[in-house]
N, CA and C of each residue as an Amber inpcrd file, in Angstrom:
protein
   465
 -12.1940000  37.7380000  28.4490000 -12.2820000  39.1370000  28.1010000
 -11.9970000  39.2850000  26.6140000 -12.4800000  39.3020000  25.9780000
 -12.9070000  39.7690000  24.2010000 -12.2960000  40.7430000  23.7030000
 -11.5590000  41.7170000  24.6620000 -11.6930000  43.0780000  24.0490000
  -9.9990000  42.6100000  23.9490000  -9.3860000  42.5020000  22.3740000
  -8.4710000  42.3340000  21.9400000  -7.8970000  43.0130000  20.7010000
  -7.2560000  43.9090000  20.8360000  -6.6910000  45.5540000  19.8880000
  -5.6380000  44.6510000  19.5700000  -6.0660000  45.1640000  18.1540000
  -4.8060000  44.9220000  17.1380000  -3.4700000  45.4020000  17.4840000
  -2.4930000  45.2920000  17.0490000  -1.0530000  45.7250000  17.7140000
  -0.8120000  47.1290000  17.1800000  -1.6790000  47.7770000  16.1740000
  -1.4860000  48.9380000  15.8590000  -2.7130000  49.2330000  15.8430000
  -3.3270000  50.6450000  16.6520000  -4.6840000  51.0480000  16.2580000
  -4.5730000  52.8010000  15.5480000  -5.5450000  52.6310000  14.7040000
  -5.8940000  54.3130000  13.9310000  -6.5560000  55.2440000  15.0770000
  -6.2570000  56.1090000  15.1710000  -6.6900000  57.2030000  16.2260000
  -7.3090000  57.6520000  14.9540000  -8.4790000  58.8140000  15.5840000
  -9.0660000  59.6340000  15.2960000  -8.2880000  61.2530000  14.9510000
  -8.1870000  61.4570000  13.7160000  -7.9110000  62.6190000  13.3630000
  -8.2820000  63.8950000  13.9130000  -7.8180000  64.9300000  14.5090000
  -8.4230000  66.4340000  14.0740000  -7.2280000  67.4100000  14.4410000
  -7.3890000  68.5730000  14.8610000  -6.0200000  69.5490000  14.4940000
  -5.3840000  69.2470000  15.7730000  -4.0110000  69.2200000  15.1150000
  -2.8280000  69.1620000  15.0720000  -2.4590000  67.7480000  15.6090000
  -3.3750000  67.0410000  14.9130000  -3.0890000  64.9530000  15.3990000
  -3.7030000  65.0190000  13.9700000  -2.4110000  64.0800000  12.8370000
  -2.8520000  63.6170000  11.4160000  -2.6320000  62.2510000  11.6370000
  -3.9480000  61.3990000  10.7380000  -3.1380000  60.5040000  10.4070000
  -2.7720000  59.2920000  11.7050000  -3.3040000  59.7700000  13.3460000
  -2.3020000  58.5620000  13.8780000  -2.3980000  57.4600000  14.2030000
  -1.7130000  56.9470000  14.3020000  -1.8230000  55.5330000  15.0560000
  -0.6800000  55.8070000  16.0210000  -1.1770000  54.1190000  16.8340000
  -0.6690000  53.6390000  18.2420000  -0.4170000  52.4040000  18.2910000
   1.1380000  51.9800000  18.4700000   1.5570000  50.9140000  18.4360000
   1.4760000  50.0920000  20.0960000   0.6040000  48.6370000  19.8290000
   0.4650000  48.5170000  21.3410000   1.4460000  47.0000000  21.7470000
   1.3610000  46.8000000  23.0480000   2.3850000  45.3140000  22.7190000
   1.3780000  45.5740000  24.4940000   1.2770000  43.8290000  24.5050000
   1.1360000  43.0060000  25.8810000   1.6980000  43.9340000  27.0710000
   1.0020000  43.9180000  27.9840000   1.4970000  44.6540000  28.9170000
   1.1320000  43.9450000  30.6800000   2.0600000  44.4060000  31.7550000
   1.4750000  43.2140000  32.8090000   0.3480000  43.8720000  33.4910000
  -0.6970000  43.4140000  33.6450000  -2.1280000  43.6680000  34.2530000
  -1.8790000  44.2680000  35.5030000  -2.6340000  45.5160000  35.7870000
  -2.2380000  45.4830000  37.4870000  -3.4410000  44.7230000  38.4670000
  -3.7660000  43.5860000  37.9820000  -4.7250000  43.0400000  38.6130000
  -5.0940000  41.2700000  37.4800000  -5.5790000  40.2070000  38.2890000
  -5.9830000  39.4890000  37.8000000  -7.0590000  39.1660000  36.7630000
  -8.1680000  40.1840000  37.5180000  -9.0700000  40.4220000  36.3970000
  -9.5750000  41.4620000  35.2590000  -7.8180000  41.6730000  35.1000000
  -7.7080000  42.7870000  34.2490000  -6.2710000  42.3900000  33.0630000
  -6.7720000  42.9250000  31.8140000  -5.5470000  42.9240000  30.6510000
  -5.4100000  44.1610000  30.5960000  -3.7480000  44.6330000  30.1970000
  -3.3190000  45.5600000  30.0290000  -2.4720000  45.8970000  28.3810000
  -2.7440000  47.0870000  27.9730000  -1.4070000  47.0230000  26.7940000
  -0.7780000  48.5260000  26.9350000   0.4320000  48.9450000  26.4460000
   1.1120000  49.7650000  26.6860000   1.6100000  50.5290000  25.1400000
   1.2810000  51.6360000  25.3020000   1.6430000  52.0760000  23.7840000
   2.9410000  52.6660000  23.4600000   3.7250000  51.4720000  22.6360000
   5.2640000  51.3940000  22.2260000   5.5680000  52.2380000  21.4160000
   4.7670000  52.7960000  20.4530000   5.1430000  53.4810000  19.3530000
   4.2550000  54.2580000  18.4590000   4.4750000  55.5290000  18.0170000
   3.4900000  56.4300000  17.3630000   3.8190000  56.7750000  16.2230000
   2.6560000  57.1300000  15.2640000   2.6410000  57.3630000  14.0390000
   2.0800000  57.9450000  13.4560000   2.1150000  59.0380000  12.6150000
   1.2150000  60.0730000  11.8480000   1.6670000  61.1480000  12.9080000
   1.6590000  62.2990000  12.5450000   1.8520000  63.4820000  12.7080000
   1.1250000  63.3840000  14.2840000   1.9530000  63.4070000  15.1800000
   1.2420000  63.6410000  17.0680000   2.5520000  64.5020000  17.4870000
   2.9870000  65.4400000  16.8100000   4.1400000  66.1190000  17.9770000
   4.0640000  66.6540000  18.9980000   5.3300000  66.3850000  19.7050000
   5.4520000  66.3110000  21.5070000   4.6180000  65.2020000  22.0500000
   3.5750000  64.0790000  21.2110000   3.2500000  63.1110000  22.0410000
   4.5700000  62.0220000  22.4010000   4.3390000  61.3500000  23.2610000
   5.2840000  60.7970000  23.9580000   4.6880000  59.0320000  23.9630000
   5.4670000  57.7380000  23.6270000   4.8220000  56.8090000  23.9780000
   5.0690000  56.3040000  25.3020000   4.9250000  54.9520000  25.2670000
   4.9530000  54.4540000  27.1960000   6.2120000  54.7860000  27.6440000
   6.7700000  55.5170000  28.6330000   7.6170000  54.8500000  29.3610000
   7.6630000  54.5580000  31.0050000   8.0880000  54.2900000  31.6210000
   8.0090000  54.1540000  33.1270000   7.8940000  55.3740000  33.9460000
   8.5320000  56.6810000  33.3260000   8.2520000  58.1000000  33.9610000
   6.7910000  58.8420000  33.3910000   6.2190000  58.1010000  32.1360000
   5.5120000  58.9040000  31.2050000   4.6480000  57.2850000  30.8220000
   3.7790000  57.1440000  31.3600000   2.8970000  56.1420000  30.9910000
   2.0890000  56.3670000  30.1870000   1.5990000  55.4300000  29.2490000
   0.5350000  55.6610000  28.3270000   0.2690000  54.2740000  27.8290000
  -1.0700000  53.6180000  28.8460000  -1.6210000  52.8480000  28.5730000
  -3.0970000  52.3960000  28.5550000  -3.2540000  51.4370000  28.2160000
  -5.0780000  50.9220000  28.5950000  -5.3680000  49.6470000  28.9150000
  -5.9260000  49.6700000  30.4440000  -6.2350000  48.4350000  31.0590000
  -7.8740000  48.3110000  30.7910000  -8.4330000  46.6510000  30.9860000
  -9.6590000  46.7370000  30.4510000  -9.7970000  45.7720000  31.7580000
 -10.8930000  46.0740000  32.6960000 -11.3530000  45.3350000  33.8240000
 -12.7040000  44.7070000  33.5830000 -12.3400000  43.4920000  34.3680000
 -14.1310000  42.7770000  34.3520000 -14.3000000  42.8010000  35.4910000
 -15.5150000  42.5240000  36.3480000 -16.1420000  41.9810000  37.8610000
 -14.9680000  40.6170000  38.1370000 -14.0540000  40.8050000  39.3320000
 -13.8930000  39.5620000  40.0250000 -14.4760000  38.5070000  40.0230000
 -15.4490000  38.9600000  40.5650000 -17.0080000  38.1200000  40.9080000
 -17.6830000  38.6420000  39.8910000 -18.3460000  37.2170000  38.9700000
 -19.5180000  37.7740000  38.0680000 -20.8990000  37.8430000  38.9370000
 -21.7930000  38.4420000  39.5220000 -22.6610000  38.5650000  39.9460000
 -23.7990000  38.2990000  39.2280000 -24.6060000  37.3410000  39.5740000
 -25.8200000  36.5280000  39.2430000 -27.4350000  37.6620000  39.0930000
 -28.1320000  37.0160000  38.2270000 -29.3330000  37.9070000  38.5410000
 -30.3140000  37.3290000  39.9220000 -30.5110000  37.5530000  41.5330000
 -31.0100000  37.0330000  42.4650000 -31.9630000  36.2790000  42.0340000
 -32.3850000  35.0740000  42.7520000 -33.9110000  34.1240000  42.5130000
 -35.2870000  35.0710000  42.7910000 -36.0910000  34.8710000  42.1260000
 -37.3250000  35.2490000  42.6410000 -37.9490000  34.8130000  43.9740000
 -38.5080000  35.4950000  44.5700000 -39.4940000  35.0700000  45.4410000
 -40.2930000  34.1060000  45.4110000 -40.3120000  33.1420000  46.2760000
 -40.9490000  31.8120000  45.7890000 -42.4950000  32.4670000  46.2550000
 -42.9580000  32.9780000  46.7220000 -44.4120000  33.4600000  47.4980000
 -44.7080000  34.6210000  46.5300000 -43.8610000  36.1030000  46.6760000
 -44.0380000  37.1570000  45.5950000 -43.8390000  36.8440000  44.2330000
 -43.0230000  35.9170000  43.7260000 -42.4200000  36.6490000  42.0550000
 -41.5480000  36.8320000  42.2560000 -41.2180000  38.4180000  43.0840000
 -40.5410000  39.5130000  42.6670000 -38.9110000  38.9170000  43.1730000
 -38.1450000  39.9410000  42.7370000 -36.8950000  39.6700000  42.7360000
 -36.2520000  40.9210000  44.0220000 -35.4690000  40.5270000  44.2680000
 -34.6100000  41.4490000  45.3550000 -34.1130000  42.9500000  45.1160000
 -33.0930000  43.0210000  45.1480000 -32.0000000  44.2570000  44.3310000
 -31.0540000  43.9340000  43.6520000 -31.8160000  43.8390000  42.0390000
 -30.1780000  43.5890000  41.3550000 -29.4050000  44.3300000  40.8940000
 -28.3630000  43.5970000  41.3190000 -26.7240000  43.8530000  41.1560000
 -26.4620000  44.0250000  40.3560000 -25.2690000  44.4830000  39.9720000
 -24.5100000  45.0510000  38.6930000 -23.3540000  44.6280000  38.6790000
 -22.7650000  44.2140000  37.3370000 -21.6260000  44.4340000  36.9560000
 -20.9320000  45.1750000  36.6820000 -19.8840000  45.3520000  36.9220000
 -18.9150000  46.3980000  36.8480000 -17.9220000  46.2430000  35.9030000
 -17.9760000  47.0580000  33.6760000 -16.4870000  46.5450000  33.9590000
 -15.8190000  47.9450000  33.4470000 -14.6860000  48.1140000  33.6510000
 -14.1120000  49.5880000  33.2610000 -12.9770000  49.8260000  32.7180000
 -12.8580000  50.5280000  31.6810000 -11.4730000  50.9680000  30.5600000
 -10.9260000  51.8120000  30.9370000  -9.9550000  51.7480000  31.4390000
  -8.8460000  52.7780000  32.0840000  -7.8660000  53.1860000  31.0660000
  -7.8830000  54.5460000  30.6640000  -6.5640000  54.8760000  29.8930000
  -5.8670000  55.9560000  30.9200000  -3.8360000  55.6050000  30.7680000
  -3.4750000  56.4680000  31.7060000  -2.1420000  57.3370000  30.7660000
  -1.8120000  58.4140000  31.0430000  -0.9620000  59.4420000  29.4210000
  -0.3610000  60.3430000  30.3050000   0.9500000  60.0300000  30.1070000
   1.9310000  60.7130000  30.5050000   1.9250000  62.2570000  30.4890000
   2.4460000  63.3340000  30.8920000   2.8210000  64.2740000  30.3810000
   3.4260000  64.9640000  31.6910000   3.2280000  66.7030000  31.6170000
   3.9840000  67.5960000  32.1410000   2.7050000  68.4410000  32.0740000
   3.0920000  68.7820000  33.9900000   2.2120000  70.2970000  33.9910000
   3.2290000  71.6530000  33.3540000   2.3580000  72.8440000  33.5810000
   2.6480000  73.7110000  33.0240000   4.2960000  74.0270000  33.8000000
   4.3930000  73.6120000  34.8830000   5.6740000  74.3050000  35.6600000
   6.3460000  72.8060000  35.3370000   5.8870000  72.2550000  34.6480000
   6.7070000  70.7050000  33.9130000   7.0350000  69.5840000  34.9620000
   6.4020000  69.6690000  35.8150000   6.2840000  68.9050000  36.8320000
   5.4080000  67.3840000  36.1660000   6.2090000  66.5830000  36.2300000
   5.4130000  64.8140000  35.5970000   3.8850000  64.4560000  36.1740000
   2.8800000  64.7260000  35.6550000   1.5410000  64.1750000  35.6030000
   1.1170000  62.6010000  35.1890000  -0.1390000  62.6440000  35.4560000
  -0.5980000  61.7390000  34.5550000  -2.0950000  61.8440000  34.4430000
  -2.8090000  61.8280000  33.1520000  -3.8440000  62.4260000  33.0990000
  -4.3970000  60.8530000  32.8960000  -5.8080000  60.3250000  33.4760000
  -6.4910000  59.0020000  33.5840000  -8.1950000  59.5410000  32.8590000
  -8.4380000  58.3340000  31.8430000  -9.8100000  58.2990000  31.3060000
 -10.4110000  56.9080000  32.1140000 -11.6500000  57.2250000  32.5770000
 -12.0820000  56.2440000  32.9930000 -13.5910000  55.8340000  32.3340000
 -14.1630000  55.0370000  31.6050000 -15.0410000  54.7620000  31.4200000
 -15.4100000  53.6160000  32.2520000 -16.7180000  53.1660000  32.3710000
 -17.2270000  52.2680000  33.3220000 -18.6330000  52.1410000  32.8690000
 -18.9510000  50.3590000  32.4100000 -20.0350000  49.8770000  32.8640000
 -20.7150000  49.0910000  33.6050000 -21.5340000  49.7370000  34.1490000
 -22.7050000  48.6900000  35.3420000 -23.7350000  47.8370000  34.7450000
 -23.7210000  46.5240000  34.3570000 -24.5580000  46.0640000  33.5140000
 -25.5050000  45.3790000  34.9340000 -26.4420000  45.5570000  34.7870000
 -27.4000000  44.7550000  36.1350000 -27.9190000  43.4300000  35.4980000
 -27.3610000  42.4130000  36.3580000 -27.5140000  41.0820000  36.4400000
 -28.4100000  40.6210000  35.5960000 -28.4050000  39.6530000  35.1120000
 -29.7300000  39.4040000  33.9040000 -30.0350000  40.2850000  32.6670000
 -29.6740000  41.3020000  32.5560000 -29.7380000  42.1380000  31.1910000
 -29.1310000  41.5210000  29.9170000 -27.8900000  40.6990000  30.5770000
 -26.9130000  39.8300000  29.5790000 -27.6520000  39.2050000  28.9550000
 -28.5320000  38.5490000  29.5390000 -29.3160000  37.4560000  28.8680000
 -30.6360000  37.7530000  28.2700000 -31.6230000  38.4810000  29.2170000
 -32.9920000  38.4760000  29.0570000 -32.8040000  39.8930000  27.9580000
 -31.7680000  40.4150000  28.0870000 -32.0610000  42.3490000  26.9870000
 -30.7760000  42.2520000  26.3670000 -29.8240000  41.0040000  25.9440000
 -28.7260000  41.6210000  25.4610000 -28.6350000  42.7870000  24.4920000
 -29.8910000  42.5410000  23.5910000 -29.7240000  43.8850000  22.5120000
 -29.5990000  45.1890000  23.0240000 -29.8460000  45.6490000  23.9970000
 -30.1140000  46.6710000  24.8330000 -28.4580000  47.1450000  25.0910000
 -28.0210000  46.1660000  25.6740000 -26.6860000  46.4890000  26.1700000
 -25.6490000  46.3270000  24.9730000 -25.7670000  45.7760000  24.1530000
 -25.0730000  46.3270000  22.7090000 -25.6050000  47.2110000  21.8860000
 -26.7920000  47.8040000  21.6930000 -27.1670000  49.2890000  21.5540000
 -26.4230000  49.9260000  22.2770000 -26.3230000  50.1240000  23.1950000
 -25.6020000  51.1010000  24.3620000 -24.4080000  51.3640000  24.0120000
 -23.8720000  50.2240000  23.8820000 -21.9860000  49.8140000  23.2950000
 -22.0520000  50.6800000  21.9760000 -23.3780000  50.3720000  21.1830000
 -22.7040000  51.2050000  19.4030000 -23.2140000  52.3200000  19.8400000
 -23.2880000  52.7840000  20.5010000 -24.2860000  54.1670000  20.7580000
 -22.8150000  54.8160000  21.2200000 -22.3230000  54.3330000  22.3020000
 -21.0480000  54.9750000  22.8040000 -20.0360000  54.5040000  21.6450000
 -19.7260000  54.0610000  21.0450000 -18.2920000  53.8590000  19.7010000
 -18.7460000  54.8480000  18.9720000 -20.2320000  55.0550000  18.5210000
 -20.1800000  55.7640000  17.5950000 -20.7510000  57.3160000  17.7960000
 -20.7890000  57.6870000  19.1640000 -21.1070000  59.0180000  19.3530000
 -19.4000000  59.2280000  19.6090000 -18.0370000  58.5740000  20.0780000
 -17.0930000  58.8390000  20.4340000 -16.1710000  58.7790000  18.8480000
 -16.9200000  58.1540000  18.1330000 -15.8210000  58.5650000  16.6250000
 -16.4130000  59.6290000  16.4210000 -17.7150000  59.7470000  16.0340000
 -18.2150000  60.9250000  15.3400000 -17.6660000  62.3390000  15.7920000
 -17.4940000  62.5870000  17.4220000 -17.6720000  63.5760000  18.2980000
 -15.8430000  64.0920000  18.7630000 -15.1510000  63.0520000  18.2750000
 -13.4900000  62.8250000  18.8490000 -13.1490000  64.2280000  18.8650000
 -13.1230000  64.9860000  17.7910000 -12.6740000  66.2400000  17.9640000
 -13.3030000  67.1090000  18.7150000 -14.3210000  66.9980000  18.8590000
 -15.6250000  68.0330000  19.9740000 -14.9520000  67.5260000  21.4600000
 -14.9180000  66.2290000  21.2160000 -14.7200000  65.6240000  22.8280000
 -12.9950000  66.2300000  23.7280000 -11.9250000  66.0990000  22.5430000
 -10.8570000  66.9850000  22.4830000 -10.4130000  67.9570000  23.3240000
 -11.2630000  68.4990000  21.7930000 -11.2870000  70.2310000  22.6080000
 -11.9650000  70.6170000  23.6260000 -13.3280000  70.1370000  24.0250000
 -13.5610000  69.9230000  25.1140000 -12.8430000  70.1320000  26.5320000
 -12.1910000  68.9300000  26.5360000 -11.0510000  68.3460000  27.2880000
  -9.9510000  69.5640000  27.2070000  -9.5500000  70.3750000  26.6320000
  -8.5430000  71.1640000  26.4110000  -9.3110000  72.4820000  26.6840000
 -10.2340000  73.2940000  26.0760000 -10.6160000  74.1670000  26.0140000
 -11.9560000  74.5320000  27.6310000 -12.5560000  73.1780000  27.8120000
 -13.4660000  73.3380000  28.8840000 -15.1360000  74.1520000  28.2210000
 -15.2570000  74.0030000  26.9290000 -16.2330000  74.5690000  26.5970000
 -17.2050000  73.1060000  25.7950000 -18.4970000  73.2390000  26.5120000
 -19.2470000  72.5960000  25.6160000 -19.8160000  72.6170000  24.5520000
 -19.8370000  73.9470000  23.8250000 -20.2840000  74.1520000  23.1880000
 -19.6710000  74.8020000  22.2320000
């Protein structure tokens, strides 16, 4: 698994978050085919954010397929191929807080990709288009995406 964050990452700026970063350290996986890190410490202007703790979590696990799933053989008579499968892998972020009557929450981001068997190989460009397509509609958009999330308006 590749996906390896520096021990401090830059967040995305917009109102009332300057400036932050997120201090991360090793964290234990809740699963084998998964790494975890836990965010120890904050920086730049985030008040009332809170970093990890055991009542107030705030972390990000990164999952792959158990099973890597193959692209099926062709048909020795047709060609054709069966139904292919997909991979599954998915970024879980999970963030502590308090509902309004301050009751302990936890609010979960889930992203998830299904890559179908053989794309790895025969279209990789395809599936790393996809990847800069999502990094860079999610920097550009961070504050839209936000408020969003807070406000419930798309527009």
């Amino acid at each position: 698994m590749p996906l390896t964050p520096d021990s401090s990452i830059a967040g995305t700026a917009y109102t009332g978050v300057a400036s932050p970063t997120f201090g991360l350290v090793a964290d234990t996986p809740p699963a084998q085919n998964a790494v975890q890190w836990a965010v120890s410490s904050l920086g730049g202007t985030q008040t009332g954010v809170t970093a990890n703790s055991v009542s107030s979590p705030f972390t990000v696990s990164w999952w792959k397929p158990a099973v890597i799933r193959p692209l099926p053989p062709a048909n020795a008579i047709s060609g054709l191929r069966g139904t292919v499968p997909n991979n599954q892998y998915k970024l879980i972020i999970r963030k502590g807080g308090n509902s309004a009557s301050g009751v302990p929450v936890i609010a979960t981001c889930r992203i998830t990709w299904d890559i179908p068997a053989g794309m790895d190989n025969y279209e990789s460009a395809q599936v790393l288009a996809m990847q800069s397509f999502l990094e860079g509609l999610f920097v550009e958009e961070a504050g839209g995406v936000g408020q969003t999330l807070i406000s419930g308006l798309l527009t």
